[in-house]
N, C-alpha and C positions, 0 to 999 in steps of 0.2 A: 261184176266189177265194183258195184256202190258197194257192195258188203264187203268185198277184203278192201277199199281201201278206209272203209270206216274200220277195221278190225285194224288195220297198220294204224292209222292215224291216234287209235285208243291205246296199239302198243306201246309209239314214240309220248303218248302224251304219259303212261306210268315210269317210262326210261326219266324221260323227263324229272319227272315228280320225285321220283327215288334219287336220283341224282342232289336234286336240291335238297332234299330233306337229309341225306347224310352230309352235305355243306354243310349245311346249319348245325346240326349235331358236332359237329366237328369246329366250328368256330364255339357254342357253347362248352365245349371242351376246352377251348383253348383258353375258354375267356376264366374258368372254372380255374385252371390248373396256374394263371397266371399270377408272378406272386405281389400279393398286396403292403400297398407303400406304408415305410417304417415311420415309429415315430421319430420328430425333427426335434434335434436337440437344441436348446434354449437356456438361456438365464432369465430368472423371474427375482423379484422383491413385491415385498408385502408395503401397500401403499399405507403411508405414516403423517402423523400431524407432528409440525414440528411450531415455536413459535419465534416469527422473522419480525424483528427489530426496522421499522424504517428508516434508510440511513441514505445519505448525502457523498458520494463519493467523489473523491478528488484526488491528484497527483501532486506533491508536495515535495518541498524542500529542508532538511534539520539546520539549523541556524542558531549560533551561540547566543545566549544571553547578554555575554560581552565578548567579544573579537577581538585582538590586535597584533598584528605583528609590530612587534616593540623593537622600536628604533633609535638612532641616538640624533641630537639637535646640532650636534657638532662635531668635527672632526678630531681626531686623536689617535694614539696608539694603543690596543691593547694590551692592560697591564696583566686584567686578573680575570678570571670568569669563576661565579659561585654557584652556578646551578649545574643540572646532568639535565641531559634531554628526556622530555617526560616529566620529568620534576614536578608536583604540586605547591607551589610556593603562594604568597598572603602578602596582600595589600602590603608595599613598603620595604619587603627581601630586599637587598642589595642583588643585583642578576651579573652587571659588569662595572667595572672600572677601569678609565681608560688613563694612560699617563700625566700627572697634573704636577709633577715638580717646578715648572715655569711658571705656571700661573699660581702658584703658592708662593714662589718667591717673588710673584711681583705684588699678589699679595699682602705678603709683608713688608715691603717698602711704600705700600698705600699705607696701609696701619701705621704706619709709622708717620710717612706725611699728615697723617691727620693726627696722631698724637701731638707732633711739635703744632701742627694748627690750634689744637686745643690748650698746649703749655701759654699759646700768644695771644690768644683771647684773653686766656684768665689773667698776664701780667698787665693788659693792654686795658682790660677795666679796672684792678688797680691804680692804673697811673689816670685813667680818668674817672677814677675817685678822688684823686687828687689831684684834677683838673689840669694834669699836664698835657693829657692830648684831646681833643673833640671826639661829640659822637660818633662822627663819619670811619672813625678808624676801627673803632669798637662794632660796630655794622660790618663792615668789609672783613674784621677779623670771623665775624662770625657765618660770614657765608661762605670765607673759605674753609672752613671747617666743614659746614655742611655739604661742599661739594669733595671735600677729601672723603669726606667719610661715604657720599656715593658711589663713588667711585672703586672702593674697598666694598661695598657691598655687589657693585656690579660684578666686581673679580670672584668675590666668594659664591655669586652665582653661576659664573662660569666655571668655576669646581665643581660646585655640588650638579651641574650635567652631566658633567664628567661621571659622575657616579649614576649608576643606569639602574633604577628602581621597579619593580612590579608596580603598574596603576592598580589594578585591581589583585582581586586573588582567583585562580582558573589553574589552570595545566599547562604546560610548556612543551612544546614542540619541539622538533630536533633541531636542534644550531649548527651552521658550518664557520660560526667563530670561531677563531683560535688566539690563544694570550700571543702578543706580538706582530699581529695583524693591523692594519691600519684600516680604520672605515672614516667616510665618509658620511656626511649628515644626511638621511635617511636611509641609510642603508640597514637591512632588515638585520636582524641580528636574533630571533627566535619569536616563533607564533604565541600566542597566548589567550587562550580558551576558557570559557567558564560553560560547563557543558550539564551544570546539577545545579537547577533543573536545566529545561531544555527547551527551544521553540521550532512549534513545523510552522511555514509559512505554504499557503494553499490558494489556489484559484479556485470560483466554482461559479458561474453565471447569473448576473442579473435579477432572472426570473425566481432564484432560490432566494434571494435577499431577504425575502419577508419569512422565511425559513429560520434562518439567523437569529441567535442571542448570543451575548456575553453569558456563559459559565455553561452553556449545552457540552457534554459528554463528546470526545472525540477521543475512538481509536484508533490507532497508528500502525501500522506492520510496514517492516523492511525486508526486502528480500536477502541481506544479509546475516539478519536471524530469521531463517523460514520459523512459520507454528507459533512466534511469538508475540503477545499484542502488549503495548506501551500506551494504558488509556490515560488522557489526560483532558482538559477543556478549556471552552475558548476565553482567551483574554484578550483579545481585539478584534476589531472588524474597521476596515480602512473605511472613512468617510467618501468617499470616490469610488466612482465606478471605472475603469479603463476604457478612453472611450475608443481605442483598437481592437480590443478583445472583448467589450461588455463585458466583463467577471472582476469581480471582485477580491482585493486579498485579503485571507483571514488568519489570523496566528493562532495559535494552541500551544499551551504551556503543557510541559509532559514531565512527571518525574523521570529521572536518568542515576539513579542511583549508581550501579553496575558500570555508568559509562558505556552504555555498548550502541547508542546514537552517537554519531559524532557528526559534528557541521559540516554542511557539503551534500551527506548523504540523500539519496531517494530515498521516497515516502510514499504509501499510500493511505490518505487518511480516509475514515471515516465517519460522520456527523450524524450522531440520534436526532431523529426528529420522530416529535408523536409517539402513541403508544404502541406496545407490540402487537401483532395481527399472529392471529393464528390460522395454520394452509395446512392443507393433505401436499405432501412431496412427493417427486419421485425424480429420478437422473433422468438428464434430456434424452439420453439414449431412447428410453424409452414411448418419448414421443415420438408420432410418423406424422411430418406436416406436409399438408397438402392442399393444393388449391381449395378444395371445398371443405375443408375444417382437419380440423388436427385429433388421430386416433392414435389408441393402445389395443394391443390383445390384454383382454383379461382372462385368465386361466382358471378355469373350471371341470369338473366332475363331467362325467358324460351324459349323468343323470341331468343336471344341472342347466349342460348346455340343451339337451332335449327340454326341459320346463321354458327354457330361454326363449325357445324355438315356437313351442306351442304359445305363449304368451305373445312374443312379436306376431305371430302369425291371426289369434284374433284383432288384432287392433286394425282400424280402417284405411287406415292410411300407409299401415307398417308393412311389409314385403317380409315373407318370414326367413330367418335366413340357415344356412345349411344347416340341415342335422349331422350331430355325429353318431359314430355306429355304437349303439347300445353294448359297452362294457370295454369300449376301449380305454380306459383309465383315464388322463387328464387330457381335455382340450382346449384348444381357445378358441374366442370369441370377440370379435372386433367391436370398440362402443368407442363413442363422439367424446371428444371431452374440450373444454375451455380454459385454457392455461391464460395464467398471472406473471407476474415478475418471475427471473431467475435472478439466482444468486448461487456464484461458483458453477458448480456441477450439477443444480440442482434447477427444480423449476415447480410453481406453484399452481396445485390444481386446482379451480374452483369452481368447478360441476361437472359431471360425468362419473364420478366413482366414488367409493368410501371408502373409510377405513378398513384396513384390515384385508380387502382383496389383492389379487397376487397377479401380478401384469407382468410381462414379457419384456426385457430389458434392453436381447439381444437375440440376432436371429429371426427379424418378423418378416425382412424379404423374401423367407420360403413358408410363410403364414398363409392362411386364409380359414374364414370360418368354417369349425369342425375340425381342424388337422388335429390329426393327435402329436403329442410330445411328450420329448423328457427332458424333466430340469434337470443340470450340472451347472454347480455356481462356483466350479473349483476356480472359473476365473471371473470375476465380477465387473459392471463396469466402473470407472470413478462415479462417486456418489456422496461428495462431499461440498458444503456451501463454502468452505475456506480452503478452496485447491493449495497445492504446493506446486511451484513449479517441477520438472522432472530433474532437473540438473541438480536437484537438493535434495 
């Protein structure tokens, strides 16, 4: 009885055995036949040094050199209008004329009071040259005279209002004057601009103050000419600080040759300060931040990443990290990097990489070290310091 069931118990134990060893054969098949993960496609750029200008940014306003909507001081009828709207007219134009036949005819019956005042003087010291009347008469003749003749100058200045002059010289605006219209005293009667050259007026804080000079570089961009910049520099900085806002306002004189700022408009300026700094770049895209520091893949040879591998691997403190498979064309490799200022689309590295290697732009949430990939950069991401918006 011991010997067959030691014989059975030897049979159940080769069932056994056989059993499991064709499992295993059979999962190694499976594991064999099963197909291996493709490369992940990606956009890369070649990390580049560009040289970034320090500069002061602000949001700003275009503001005429001279402003006015021109008005008249008195009331009247319009007679004549000599300008077209838009019109570029010079200190002194004649702009309007309003009806002045009453006050030229009363006018002339001043002038003329004052001529006969001036006939009665002259006969009035005659006769007191010969002692026929006193000073006193001669005095009285002569102040009437001087209050006639005021009086005819007061009138010939309420003519000449009447006539409605350009103060300066600028640009005219559109009118909804018309000849025959009656206005009254200050009623607007067309804008008038002097817009060549041109001034931004700008806030920027307190703590920039000591940033500040009269004649520092400032460029200008409006989103009404996208891509365009209008540089020009400072000609004032307000003595005052605002004490609601701490910021300061600063004006910028800008040539406007073209006319294509007009007052009113938004601005965004910008103030050179210091020399230029030179950065390795690269589109924000391509950073991945994260709690414990901010990483890129960098794309590498497979060769590459294996030397990458061995190297991390002896260092004491360093954890080596995955290999890729020997000859699978390009992979990546994740490394640490310390980013600087951005500007636009861009952002400044300042340890972590060099020039010239080629990082991963987009596509790093299906990353990890060793994957293999393929670049298409048929669609790129934005990668520019002076975006445009999309609407332009």
């Amino acid at each position: 009885m011991t010997k067959r069931m030691l014989i059975m118990i030897g049979g159940v134990l080769v069932v056994v055995l056989l059993l499991v060893g064709g499992f295993i054969l059979h999962i190694q098949k499976l594991i064999a036949a099963s197909p291996k993960p493709y490369p992940q496609t990606v956009t890369a750029t070649k990390v580049s040094s560009q040289d970034w200008q320090p500069t002061l940014a602000a949001v700003g306003s275009v503001v005429p050199v001279r402003g006015v909507d021109v008005t008249t001081e008195i009331a009247g009828l319009v007679r004549e209008i000599h300008f077209k709207s838009g019109q570029d007219v010079r200190k002194g134009d004649v702009l309007v004329e309003l009806n002045a036949d009453s006050d030229k005819a009363q006018l002339a019956a001043l002038e003329a009071a004052a001529d006969l005042s001036a006939t009665v003087l002259k006969r009035d010291k005659a006769q007191f040259d010969a002692q026929a009347i006193a000073q006193a008469q001669v005095d009285a003749d002569a102040a009437d005279l001087k209050s006639k003749r005021a009086l005819a100058a007061q009138q010939q200045a309420i003519i000449d209002k009447k006539t409605i002059r350009a103060p300066f010289s600028g640009k005219l605006g559109i009118t909804t004057v018309n000849p025959g219209q009656y206005v009254n005293p200050g009623d607007k009667i067309v804008t008038l601009q002097t817009i060549d050259p041109i001034y931004v007026d700008f806030n920027l804080p307190q703590k920039q103050v000591g940033s500040l000079q009269v004649g520092q570089v400032v460029n200008v961009t409006s989103d009404g000419f996208a891509g365009l910049l209008f540089p020009g520099k400072i000609t004032a900085i307000s003595p005052k600080v605002d004490t609601t806002t701490r910021n300061v306002v600063v004006e910028a004189t800008l040539a406007n040759p073209k006319r294509q700022l007009l007052p009113g408009m938004f601005a965004n300026a910008a103030v050179e300060v210091g020399d230029k700094k030179h950065y390795l770049t690269l589109p924000q895209t391509a950073i991945t931040y994260n709690p414990y520091g901010s990483t890129v893949f960098v794309v590498m040879t497979a060769d590459e990443a294996a030397a990458a591998a061995r190297e991390a691997a002896s260092g004491a403190s360093a954890a080596a990290p995955a290999k890729a498979a020997s000859g699978s064309g390009l992979v990546v490799q994740q490394a640490f990097v310390i980013t600087g200022e951005t500007r636009g689309d861009q952002v400044a590295i300042l340890k972590g990489l060099k020039e010239g290697q080629q990082v991963v732009t987009s596509g790093q949430v299906k990353l990890k070290n060793g994957t293999s990939i393929v670049i298409d950069n048929s669609v790129l991401p934005a990668n520019s310091p002076n975006p445009t918006p999309q609407e332009h």
